[in-house]
GUFI-810425 format. One line per field, with one value per residue (C-alpha): residue number from 1; x, y, z; residue in three letters; chain. Coordinates in steps of 0.25 Angstrom, whole numbers, plus 5000, padded with zeros to 4 digits. Layout:
N
num	(NUM | ...)
px	(X | ...)
py	(Y | ...)
pz	(Z | ...)
residu	(ALA | ...)
chaine	(A | ...)
END
This chain:
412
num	(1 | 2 | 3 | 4 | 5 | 6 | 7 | 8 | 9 | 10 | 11 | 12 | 13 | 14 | 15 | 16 | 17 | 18 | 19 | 20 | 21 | 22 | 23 | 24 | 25 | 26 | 27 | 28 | 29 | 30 | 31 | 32 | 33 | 34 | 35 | 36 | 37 | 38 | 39 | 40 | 41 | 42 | 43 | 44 | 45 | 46 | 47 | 48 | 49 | 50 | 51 | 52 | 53 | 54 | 55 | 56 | 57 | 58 | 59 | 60 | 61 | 62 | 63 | 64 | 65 | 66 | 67 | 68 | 69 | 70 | 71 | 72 | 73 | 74 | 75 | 76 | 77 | 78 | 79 | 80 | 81 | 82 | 83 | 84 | 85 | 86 | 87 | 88 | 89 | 90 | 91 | 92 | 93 | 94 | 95 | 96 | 97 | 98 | 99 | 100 | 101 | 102 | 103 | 104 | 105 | 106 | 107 | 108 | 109 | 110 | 111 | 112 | 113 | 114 | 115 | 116 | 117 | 118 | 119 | 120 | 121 | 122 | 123 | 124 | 125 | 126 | 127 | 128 | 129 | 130 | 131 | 132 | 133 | 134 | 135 | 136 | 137 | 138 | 139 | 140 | 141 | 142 | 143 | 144 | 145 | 146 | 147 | 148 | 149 | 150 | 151 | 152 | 153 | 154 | 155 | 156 | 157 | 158 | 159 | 160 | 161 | 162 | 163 | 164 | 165 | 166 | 167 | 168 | 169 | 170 | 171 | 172 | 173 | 174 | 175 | 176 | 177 | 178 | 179 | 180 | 181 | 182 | 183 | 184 | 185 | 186 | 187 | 188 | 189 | 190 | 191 | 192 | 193 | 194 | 195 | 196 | 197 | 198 | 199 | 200 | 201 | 202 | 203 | 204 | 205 | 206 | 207 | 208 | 209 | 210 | 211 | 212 | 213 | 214 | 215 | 216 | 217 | 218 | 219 | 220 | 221 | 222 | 223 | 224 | 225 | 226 | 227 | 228 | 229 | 230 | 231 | 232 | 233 | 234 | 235 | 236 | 237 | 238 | 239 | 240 | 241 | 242 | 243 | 244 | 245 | 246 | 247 | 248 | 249 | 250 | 251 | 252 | 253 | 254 | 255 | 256 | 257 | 258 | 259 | 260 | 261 | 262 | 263 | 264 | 265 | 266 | 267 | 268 | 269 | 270 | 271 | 272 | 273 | 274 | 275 | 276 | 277 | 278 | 279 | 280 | 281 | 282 | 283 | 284 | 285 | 286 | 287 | 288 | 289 | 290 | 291 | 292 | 293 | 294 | 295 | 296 | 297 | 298 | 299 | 300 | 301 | 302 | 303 | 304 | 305 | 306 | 307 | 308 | 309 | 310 | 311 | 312 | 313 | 314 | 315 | 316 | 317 | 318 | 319 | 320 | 321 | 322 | 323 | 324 | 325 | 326 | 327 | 328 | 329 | 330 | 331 | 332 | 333 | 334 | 335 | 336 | 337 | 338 | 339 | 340 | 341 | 342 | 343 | 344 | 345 | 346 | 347 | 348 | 349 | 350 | 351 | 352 | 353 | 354 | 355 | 356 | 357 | 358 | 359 | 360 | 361 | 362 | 363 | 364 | 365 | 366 | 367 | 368 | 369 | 370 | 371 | 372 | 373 | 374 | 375 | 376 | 377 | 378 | 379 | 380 | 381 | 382 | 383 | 384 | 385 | 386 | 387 | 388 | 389 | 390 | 391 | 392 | 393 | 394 | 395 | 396 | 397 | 398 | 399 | 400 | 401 | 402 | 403 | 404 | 405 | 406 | 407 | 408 | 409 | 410 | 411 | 412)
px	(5263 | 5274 | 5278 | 5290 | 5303 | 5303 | 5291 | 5294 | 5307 | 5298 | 5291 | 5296 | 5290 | 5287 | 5280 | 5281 | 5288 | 5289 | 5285 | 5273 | 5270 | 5272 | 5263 | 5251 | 5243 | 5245 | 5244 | 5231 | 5220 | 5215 | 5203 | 5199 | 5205 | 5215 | 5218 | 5234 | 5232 | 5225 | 5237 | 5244 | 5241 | 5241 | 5255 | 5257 | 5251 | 5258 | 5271 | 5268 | 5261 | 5275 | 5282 | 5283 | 5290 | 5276 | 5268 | 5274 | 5263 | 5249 | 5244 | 5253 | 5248 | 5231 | 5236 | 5242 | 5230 | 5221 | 5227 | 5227 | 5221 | 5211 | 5206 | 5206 | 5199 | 5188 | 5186 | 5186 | 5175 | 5165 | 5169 | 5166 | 5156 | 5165 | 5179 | 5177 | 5173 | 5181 | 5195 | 5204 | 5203 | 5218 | 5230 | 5226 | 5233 | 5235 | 5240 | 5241 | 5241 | 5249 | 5245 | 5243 | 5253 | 5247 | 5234 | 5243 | 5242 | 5226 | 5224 | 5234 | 5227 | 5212 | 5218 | 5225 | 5214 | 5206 | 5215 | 5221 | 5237 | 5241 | 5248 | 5251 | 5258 | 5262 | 5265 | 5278 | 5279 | 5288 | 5278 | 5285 | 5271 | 5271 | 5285 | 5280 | 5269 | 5276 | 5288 | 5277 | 5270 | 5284 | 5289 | 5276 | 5276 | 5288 | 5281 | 5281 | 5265 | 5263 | 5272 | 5260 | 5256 | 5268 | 5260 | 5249 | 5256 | 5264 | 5268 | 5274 | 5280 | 5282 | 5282 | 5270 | 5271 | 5259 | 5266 | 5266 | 5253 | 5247 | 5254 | 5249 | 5235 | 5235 | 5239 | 5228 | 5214 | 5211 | 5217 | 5215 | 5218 | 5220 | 5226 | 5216 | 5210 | 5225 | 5229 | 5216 | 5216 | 5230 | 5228 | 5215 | 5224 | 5229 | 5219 | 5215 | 5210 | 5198 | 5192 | 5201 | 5194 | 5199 | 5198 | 5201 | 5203 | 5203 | 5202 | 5193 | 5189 | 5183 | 5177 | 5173 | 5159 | 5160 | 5149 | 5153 | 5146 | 5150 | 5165 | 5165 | 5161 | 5175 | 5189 | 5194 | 5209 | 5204 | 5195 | 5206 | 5217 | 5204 | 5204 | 5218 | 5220 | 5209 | 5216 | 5229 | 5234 | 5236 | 5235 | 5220 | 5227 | 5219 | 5205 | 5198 | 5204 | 5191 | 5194 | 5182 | 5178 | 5163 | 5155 | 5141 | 5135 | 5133 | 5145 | 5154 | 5162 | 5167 | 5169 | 5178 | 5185 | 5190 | 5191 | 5202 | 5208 | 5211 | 5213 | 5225 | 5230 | 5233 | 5237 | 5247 | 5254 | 5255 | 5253 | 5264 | 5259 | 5265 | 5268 | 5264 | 5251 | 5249 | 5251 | 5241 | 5231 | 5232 | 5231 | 5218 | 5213 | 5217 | 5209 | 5197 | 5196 | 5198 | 5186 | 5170 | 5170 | 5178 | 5168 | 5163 | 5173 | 5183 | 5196 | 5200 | 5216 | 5219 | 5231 | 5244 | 5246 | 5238 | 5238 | 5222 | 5214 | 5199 | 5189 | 5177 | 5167 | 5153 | 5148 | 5149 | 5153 | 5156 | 5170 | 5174 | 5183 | 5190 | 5198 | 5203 | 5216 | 5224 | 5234 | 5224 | 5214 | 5199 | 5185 | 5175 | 5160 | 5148 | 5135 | 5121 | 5117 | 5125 | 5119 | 5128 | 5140 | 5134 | 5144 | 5158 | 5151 | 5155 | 5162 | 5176 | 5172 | 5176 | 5176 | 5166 | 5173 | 5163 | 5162 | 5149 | 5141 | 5133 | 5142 | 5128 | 5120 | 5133 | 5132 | 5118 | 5119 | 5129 | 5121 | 5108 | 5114 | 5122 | 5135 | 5144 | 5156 | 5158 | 5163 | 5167 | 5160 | 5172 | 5174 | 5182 | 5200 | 5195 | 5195 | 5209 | 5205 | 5208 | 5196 | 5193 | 5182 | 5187 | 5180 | 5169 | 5177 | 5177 | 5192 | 5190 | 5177 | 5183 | 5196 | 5193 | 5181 | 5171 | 5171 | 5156 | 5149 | 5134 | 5126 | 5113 | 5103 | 5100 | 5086 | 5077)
py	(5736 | 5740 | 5755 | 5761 | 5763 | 5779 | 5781 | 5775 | 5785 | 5795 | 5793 | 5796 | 5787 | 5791 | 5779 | 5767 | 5763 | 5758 | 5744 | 5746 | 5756 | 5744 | 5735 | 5744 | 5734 | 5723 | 5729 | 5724 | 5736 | 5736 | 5738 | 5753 | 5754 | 5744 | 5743 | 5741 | 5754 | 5762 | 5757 | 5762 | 5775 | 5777 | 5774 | 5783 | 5795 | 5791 | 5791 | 5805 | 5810 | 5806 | 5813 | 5827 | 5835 | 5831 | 5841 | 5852 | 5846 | 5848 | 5840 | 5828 | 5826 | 5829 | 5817 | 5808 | 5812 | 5808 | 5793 | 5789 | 5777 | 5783 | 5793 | 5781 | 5771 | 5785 | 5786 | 5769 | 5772 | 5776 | 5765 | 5754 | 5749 | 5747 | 5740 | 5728 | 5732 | 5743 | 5741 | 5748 | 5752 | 5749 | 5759 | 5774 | 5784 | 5797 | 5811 | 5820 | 5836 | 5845 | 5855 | 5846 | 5839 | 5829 | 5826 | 5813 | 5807 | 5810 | 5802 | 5791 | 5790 | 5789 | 5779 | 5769 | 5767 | 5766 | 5753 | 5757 | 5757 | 5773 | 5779 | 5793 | 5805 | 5816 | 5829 | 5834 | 5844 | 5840 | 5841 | 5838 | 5830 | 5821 | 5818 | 5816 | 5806 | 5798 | 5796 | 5791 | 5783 | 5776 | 5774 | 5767 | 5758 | 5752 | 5747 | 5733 | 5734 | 5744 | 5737 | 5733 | 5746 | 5750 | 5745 | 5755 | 5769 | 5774 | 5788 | 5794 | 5808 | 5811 | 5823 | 5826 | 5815 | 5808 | 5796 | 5792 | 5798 | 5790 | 5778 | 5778 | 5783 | 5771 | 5761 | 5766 | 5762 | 5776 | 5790 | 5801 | 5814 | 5827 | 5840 | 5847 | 5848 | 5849 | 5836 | 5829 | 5833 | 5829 | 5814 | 5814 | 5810 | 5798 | 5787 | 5777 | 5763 | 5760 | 5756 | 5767 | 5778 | 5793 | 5803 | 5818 | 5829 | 5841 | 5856 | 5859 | 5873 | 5874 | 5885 | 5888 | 5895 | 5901 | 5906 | 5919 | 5920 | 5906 | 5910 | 5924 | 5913 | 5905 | 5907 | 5914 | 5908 | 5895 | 5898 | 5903 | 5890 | 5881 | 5890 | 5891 | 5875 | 5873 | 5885 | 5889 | 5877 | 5872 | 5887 | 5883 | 5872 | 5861 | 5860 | 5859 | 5874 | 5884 | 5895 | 5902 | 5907 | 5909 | 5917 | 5915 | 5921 | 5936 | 5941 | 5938 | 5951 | 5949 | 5934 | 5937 | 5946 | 5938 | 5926 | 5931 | 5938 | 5928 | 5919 | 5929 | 5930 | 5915 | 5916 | 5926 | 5915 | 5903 | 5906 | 5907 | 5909 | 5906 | 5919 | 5910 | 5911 | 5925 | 5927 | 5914 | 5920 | 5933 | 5927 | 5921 | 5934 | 5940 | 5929 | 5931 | 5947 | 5943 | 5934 | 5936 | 5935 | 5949 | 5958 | 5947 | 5949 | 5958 | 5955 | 5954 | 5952 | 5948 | 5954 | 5960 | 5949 | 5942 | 5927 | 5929 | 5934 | 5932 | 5935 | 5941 | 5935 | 5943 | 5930 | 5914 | 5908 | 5894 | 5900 | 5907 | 5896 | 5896 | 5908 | 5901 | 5903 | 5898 | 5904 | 5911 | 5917 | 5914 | 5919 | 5925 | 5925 | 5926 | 5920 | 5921 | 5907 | 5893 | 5891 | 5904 | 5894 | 5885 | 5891 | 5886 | 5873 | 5868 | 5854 | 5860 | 5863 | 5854 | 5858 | 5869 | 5870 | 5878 | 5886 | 5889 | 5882 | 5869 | 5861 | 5852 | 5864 | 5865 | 5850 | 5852 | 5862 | 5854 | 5842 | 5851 | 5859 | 5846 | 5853 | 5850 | 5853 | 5851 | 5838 | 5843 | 5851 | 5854 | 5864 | 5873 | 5870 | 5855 | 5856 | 5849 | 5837 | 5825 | 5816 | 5804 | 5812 | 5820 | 5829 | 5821 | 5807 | 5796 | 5793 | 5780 | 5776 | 5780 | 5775 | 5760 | 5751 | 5743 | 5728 | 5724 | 5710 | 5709 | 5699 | 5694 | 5687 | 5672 | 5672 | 5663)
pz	(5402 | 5390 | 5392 | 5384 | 5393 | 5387 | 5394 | 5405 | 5407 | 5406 | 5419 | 5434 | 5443 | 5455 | 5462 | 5454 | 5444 | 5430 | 5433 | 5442 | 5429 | 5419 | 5426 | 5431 | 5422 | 5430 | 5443 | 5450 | 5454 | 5470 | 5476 | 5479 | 5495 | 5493 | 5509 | 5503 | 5496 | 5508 | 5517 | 5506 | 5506 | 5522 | 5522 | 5511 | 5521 | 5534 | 5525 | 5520 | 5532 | 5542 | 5535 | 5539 | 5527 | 5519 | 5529 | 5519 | 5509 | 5515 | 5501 | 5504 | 5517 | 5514 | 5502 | 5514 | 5523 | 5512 | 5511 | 5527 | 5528 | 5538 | 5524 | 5515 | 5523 | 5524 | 5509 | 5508 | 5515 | 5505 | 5495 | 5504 | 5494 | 5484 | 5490 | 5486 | 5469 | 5466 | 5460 | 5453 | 5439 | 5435 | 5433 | 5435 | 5429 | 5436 | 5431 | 5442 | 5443 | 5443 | 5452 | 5464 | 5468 | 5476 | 5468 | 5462 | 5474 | 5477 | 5463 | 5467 | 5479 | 5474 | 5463 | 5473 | 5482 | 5468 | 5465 | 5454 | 5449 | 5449 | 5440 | 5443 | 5435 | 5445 | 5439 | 5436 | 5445 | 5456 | 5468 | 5481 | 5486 | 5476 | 5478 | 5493 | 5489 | 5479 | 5489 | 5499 | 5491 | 5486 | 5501 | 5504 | 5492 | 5496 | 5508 | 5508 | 5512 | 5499 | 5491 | 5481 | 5479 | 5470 | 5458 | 5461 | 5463 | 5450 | 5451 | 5438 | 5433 | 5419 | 5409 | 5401 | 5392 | 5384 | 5383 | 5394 | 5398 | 5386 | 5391 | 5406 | 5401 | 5393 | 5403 | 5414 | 5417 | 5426 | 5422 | 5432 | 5426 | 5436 | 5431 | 5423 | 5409 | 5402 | 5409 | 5406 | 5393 | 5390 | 5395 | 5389 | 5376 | 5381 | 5380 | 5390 | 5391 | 5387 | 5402 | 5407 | 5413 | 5417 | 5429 | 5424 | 5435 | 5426 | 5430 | 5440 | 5447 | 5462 | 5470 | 5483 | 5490 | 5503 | 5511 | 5517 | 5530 | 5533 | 5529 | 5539 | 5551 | 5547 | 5551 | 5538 | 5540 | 5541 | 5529 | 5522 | 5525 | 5518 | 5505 | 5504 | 5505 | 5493 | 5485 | 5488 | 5491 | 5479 | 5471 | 5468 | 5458 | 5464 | 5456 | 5469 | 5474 | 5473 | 5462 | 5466 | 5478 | 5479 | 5489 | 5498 | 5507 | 5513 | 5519 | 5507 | 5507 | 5518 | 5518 | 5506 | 5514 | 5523 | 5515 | 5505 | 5516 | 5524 | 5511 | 5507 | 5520 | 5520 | 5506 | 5508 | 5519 | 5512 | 5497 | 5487 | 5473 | 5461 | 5451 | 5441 | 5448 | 5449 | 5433 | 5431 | 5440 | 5433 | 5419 | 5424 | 5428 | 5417 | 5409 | 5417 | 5415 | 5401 | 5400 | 5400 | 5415 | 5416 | 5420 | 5431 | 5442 | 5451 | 5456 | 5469 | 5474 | 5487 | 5494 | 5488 | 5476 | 5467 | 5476 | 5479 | 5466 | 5468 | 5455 | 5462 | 5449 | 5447 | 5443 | 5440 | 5428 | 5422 | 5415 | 5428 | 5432 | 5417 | 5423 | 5437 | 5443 | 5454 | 5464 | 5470 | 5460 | 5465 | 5459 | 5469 | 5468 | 5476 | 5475 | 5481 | 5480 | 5476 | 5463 | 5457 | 5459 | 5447 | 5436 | 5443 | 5446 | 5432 | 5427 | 5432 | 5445 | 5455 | 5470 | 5478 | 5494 | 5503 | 5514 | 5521 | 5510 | 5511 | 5499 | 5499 | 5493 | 5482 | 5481 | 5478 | 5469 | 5461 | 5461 | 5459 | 5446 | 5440 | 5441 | 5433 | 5442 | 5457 | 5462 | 5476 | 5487 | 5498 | 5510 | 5510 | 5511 | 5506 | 5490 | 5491 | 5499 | 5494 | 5490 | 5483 | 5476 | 5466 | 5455 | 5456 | 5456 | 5465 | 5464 | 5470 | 5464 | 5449 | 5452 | 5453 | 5447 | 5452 | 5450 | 5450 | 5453 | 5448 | 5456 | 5449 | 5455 | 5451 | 5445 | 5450)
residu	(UNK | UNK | UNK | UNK | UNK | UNK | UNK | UNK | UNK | UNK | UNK | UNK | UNK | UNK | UNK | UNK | UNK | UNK | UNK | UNK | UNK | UNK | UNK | UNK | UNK | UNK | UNK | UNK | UNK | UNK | UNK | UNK | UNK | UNK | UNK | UNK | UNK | UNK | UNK | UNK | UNK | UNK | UNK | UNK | UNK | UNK | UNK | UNK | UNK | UNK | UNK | UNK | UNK | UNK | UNK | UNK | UNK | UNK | UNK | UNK | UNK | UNK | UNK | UNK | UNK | UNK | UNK | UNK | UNK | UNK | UNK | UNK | UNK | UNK | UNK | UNK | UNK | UNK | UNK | UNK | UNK | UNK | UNK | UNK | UNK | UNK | UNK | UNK | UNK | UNK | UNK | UNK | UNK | UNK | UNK | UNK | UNK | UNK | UNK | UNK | UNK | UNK | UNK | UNK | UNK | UNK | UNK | UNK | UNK | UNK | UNK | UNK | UNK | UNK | UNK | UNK | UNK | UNK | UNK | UNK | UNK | UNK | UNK | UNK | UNK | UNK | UNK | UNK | UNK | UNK | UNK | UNK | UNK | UNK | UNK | UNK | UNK | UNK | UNK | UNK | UNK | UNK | UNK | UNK | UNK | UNK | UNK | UNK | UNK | UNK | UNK | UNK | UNK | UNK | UNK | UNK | UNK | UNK | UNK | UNK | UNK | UNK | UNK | UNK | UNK | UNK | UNK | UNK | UNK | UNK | UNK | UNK | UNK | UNK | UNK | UNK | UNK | UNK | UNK | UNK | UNK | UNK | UNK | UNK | UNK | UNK | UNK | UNK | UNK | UNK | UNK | UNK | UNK | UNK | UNK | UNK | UNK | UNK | UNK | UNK | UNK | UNK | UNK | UNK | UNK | UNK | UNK | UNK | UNK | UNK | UNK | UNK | UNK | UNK | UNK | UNK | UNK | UNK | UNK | UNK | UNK | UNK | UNK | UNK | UNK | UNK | UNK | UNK | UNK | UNK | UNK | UNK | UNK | UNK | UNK | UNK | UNK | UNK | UNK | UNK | UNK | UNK | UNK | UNK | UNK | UNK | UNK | UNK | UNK | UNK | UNK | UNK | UNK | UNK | UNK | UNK | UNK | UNK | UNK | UNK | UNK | UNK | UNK | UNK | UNK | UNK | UNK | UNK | UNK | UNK | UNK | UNK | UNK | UNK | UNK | UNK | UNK | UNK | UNK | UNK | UNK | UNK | UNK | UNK | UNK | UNK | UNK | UNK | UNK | UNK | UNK | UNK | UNK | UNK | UNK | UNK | UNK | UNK | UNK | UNK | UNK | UNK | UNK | UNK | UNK | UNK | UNK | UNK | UNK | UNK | UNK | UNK | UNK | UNK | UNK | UNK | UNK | UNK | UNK | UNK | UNK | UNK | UNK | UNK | UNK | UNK | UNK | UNK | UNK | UNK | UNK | UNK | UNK | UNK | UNK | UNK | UNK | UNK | UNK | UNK | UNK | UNK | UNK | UNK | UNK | UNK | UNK | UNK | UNK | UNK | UNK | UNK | UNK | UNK | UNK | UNK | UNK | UNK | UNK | UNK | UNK | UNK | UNK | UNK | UNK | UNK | UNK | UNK | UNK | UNK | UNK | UNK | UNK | UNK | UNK | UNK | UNK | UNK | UNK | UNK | UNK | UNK | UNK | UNK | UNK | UNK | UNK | UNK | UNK | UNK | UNK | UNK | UNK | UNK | UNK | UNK | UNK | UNK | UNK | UNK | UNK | UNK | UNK | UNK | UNK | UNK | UNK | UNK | UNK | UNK | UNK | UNK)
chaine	(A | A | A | A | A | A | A | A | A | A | A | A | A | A | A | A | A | A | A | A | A | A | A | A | A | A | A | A | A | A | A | A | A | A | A | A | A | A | A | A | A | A | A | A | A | A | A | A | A | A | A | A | A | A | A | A | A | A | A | A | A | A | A | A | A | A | A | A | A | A | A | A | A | A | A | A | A | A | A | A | A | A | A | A | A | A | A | A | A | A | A | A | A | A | A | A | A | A | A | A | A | A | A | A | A | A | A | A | A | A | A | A | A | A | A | A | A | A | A | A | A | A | A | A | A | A | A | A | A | A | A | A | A | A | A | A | A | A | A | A | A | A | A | A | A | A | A | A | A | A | A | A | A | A | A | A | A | A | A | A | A | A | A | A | A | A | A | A | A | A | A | A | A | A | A | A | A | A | A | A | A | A | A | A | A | A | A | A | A | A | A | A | A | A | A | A | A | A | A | A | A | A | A | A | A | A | A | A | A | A | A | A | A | A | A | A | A | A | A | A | A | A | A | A | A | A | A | A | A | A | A | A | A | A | A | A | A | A | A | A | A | A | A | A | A | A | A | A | A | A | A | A | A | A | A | A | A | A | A | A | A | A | A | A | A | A | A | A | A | A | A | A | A | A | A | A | A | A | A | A | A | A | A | A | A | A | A | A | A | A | A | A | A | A | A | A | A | A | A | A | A | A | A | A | A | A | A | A | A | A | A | A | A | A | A | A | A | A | A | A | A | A | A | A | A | A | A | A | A | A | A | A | A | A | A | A | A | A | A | A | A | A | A | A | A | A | A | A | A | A | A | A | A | A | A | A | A | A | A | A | A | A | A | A | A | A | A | A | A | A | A | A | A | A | A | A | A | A | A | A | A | A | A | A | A | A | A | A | A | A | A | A | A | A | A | A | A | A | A | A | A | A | A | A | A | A | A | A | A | A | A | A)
END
């Protein structure tokens, strides 16, 4: 593979290197759960999990969790099927977020055990956990037993730059886009190979339903630790994080009572907001009184600042998440029966968590309506679990092809 030296300046690698980039083409594909690759990864997770200035990252650690053997081996599980015809589709070319600093790794992780060659972008912020990861991933390499996975692992940060964007876009046989509609539609410009397909993760919105009674029977801390691990966490950044909270039930007033409080109680521990957040989120309310919608809700402020705005809404719409917000900024609705939840179940949404509903009876709803939206049904403090099913993909399944033999029976 011919790539000018120019461009080649232009890129910081952080695992890899130039050579093992110049001859991703000949680097042979693997099966899916390559037994080297799954060792791989478990020594990955032992590295980063002994090591105890890594507890600071709660997200490292779920990542090294994630990639135990023990965890593998139990999603291998359901591809037992297709072990030995499924391969690699080539040299997979990822462009990370840049609002979740250890999503790069997620995608690296689905694409590996996929059998492809990864090449990843990170995002130029300078997050301490991917420095973390790379650092693993590189000590681990130069095991003599992992040696032969060099190749496979290409770890890149560069500028926003469309040649070389165009270039690795070029070169690859699977692209996997995360980071919302701007990023999607910024690489969208750079074709690919013609038998080179492409995974998009563009913007999403969530939401969660709570029924009331079932929540009043719950330990409202330990509610209120779950809701702030698929909200807070991540200042609702993550696609996945709910931006509507939504009510069932009979004894909703108070439910809310005690829901927020307890929710702003933790918050007022443990959060620190950004000021840049508190002018966005007031620019988006500003944007929704300013809107149609303007005479379809009341305000509610939790506490002495602004880091808990809820939107008590009158009614649904399809538009109503056109006005989201993060840090803290949440619509609120009540409904009598599961169908009113219809309007936010559009093509962008991607994950309903529950508490004290049957998520079979939203599954039905979704399947029964043909919803465009929803790909995940999840309980409540699980929206950022990691998963090899992801807005509506199966990672592994998409990542790697099938190589197929036809038997035909000898006629007689």
């Amino acid at each position: 593979m011919q790539i000018n030296s120019d461009v080649l300046k232009k890129i910081e690698f952080l695992v890899g290197s130039e050579d093992y980039l110049l001859s991703s083409d000949k680097t042979p594909c693997r099966k899916i759960f390559d037994d080297r690759v799954v060792s791989f990864l478990d020594k990955v997770a032992h590295v980063l999990l002994a090591d105890s200035k890594n507890r600071s990252y709660s997200d490292v650690i779920a990542w090294a969790f994630w990639i135990r053997k023990a965890s593998i081996l139990n999603e291998k599980r359901r591809y037992v099927s297709k072990l030995d015809s499924k391969l690699g589709r080539g040299i997979a070319f990822h462009i990370a977020p840049s609002n979740v600093p250890v999503n790069f790794a997620v995608s690296l992780v689905s694409s590996l055990l996929a059998g492809n060659v990864s090449i990843v972008r990170v995002s130029s912020k300078d997050f301490v956990q991917v420095k973390i990861i790379c650092e693993a991933l590189t000590s681990v390499l130069r095991q003599d037993e992992f040696k032969e996975l060099s190749p496979y692992i290409i770890i890149v940060r560069y500028e926003r730059d469309h040649e070389i964007s165009s270039l690795l876009s070029a070169i690859c046989d699977l692209r996997i886009v995360w980071g919302g509609n701007a990023t999607v539609n910024e690489f969208r410009a750079f074709p690919l190979k013609p038998r080179a397909i492409e995974m998009t993760f563009p913007d999403r919105h969530s939401f969660v339903i709570i029924d009331a009674d079932a929540y009043l029977k719950e330990d409202p801390k330990k509610i209120a630790e779950l809701f702030y691990i698929d909200t807070f966490f991540t200042d609702q950044n993550a696609c996945s994080s709910p931006r509507a909270v939504i009510w069932c039930g009979q004894n909703f007033e108070k439910a809310k009572a005690v829901f927020w409080e307890s929710i702003q109680n933790l918050v007022d521990k443990k959060y620190r907001m950004e000021p840049i957040l508190a002018v966005d989120k007031l620019n988006s309310f500003c944007d929704l009184v300013l809107s149609e919608e303007s005479s379809d809700f009341v305000v509610k402020k939790e506490g002495a600042d602004n880091r808990i705005i809820r939107v008590e809404m009158n009614s649904l719409n399809d538009d109503l998440m056109s006005y989201k917000m993060g840090g803290g900024y949440f619509f609120e609705y009540v409904i009598d029966n599961l169908e009113e939840i219809v309007p936010l179940c559009s093509k962008e949404c991607q994950t309903v968590s529950y508490l004290g509903v049957d998520p079979e009876n939203i599954k039905s709803l979704v399947l029964n309506h043909g919803l465009y939206g929803v790909d995940r049904i999840v309980p409540i403090g699980h929206t950022m679990d990691l998963e090899f099913y992801w807005d509506g993909y199966d990672m592994i399944d998409t990542m790697s092809r099938n190589v197929d033999v036809l038997r035909v029976s000898a006629k007689i």
